[in-house]
Backbone as JSON Lines, residues from 0, in Angstrom:
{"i":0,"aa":"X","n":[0.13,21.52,-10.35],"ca":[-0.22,20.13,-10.59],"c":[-1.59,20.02,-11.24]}
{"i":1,"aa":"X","n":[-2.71,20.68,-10.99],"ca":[-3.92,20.87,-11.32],"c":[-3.85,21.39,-12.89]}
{"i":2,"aa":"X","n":[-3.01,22.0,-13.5],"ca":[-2.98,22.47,-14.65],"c":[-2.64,21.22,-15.4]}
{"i":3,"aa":"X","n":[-1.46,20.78,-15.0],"ca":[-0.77,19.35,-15.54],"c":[-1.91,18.36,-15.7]}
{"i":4,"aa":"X","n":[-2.69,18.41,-15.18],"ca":[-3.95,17.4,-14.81],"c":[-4.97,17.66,-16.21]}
{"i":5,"aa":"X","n":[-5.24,19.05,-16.12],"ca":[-6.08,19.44,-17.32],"c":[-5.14,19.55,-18.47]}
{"i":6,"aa":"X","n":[-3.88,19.82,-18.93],"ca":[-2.95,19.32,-19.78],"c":[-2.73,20.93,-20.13]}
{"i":7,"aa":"X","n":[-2.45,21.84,-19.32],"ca":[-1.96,22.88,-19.49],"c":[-0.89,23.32,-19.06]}
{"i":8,"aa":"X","n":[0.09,22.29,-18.77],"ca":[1.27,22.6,-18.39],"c":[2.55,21.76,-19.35]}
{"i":9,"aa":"X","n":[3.42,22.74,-19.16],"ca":[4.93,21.84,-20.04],"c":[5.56,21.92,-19.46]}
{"i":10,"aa":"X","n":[5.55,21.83,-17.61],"ca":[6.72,21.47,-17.14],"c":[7.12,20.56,-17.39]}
{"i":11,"aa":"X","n":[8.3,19.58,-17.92],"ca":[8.81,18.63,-18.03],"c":[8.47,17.56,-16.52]}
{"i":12,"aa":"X","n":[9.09,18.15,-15.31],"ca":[9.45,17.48,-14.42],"c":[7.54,16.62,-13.53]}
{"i":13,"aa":"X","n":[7.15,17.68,-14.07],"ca":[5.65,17.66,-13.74],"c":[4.92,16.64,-14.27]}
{"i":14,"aa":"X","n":[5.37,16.71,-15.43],"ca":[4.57,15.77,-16.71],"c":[5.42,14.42,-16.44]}
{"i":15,"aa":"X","n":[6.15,14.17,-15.39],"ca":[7.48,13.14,-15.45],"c":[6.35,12.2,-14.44]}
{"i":16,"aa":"X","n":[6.24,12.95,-13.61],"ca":[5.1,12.75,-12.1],"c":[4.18,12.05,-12.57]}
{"i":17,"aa":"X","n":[3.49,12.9,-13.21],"ca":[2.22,12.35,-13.56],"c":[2.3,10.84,-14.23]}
{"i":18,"aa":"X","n":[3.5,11.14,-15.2],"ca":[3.56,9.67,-15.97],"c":[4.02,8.61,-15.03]}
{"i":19,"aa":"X","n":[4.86,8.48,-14.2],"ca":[4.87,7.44,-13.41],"c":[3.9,7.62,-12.68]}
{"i":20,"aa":"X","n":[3.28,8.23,-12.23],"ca":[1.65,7.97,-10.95],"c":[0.95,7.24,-11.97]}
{"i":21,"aa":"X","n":[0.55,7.56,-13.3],"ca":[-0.5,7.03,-13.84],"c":[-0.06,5.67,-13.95]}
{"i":22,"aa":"X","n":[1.24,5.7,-14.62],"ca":[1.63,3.67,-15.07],"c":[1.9,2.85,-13.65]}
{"i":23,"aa":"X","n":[2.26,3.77,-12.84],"ca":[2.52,2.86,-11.58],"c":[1.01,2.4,-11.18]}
{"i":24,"aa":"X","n":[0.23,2.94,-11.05],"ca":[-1.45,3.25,-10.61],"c":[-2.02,2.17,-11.4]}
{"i":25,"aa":"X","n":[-1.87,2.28,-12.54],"ca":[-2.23,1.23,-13.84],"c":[-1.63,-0.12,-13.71]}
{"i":26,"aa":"X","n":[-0.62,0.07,-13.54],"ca":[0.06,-1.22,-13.5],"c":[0.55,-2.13,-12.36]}
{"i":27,"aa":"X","n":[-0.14,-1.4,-11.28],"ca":[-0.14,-1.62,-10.15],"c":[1.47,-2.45,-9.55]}
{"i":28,"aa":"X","n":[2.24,-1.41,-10.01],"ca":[3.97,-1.55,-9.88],"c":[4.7,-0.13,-8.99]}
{"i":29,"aa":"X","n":[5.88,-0.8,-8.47],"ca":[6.56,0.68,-8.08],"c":[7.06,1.16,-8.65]}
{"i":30,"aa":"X","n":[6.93,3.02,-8.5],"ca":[7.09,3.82,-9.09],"c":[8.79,4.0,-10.09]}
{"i":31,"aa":"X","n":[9.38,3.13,-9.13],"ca":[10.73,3.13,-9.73],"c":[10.91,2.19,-10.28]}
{"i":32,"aa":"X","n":[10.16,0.86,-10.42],"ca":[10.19,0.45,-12.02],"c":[9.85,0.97,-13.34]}
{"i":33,"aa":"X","n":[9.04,1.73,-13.11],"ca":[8.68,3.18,-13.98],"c":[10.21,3.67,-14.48]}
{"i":34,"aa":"X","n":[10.57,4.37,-13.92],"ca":[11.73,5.37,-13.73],"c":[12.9,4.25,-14.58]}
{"i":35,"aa":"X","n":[12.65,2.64,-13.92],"ca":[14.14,2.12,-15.01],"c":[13.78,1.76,-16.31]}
{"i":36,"aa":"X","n":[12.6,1.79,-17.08],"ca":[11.78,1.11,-17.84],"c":[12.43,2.52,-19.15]}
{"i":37,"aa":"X","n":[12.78,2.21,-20.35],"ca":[13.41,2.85,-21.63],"c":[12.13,3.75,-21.65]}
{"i":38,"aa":"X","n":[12.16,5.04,-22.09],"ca":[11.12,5.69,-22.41],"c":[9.94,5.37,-23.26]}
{"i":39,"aa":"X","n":[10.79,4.69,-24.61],"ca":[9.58,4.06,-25.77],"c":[9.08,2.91,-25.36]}
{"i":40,"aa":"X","n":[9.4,2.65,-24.05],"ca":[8.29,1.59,-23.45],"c":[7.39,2.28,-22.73]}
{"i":41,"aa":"X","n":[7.79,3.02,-21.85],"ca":[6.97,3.87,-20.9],"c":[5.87,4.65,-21.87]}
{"i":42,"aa":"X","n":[6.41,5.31,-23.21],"ca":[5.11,5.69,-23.71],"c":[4.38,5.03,-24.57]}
{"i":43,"aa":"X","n":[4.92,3.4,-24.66],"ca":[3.95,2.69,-25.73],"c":[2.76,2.27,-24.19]}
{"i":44,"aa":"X","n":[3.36,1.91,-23.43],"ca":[2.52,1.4,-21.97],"c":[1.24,2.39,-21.85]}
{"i":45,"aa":"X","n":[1.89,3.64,-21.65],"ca":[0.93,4.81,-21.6],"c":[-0.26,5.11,-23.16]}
{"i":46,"aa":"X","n":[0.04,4.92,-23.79],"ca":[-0.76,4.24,-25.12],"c":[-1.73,3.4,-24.96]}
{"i":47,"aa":"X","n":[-1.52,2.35,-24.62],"ca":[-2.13,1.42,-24.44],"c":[-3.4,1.3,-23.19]}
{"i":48,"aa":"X","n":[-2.8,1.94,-22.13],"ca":[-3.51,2.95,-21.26],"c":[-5.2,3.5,-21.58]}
{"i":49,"aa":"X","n":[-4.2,4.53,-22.12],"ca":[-5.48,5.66,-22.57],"c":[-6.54,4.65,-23.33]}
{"i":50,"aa":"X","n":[-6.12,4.11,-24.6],"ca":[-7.21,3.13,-25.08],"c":[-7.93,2.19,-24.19]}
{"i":51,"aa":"X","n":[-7.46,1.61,-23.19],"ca":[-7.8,0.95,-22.74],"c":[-9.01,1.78,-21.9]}
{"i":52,"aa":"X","n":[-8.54,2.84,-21.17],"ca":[-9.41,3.47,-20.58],"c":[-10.34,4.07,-21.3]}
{"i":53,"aa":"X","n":[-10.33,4.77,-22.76],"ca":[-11.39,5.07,-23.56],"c":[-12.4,4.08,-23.69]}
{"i":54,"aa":"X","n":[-12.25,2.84,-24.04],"ca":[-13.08,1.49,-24.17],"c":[-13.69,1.68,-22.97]}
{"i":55,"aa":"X","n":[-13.4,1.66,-21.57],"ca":[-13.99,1.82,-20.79],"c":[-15.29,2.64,-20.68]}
{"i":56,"aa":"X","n":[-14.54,3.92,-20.85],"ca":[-15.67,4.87,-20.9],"c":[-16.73,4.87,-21.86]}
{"i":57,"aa":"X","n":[-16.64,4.71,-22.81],"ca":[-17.2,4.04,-24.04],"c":[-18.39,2.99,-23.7]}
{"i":58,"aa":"X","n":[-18.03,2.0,-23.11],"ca":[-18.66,0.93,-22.76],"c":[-19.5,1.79,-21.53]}
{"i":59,"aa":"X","n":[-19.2,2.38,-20.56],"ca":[-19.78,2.75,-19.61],"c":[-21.01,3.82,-20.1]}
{"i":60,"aa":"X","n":[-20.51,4.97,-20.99],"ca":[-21.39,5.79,-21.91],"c":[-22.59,4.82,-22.35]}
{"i":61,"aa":"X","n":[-21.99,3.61,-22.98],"ca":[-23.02,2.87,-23.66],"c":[-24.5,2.04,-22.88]}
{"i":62,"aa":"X","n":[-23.99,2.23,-21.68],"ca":[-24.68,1.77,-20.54],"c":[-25.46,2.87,-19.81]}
{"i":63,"aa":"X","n":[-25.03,3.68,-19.82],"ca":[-25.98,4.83,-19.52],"c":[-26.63,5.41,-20.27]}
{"i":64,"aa":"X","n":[-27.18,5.12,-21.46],"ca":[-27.57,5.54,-22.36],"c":[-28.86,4.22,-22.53]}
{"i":65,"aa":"X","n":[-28.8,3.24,-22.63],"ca":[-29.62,2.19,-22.36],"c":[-30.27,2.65,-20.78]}
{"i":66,"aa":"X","n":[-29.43,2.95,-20.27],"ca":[-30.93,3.63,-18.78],"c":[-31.38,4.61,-18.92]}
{"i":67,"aa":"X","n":[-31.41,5.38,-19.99],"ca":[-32.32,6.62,-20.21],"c":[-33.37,6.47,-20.8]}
């Protein structure tokens, strides 16, 4: 699981996990609405995600950098 985490794994079933923990987590939904949701939704969702969370960090970077 720890590999999957750092993105060194291709288990399929692993990488299945992770993607519903993250959109369920994100989207603060159950996991098995995940699971009925068409895939090219599940990975436009997960898209949208990551950007969203980059901006974050971004913004947060940008703030710690003004306290130095």
């Amino acid at each position: 699981m720890r590999d999957a985490l750092k993105g060194r794994s291709n288990d399929p079933s692993i990488v299945s996990l992770l993607i519903t923990y993250t959109l369920s987590s994100a989207l603060s939904i159950s996991p098995l609405e995940i699971l009925k949701m068409p895939a090219s939704l599940v990975m436009d969702l997960l898209y949208v995600h990551r950007n969203v969370e980059e901006l974050k960090a971004e913004a947060i970077d940008k703030e710690i950098s003004k306290v130095k």
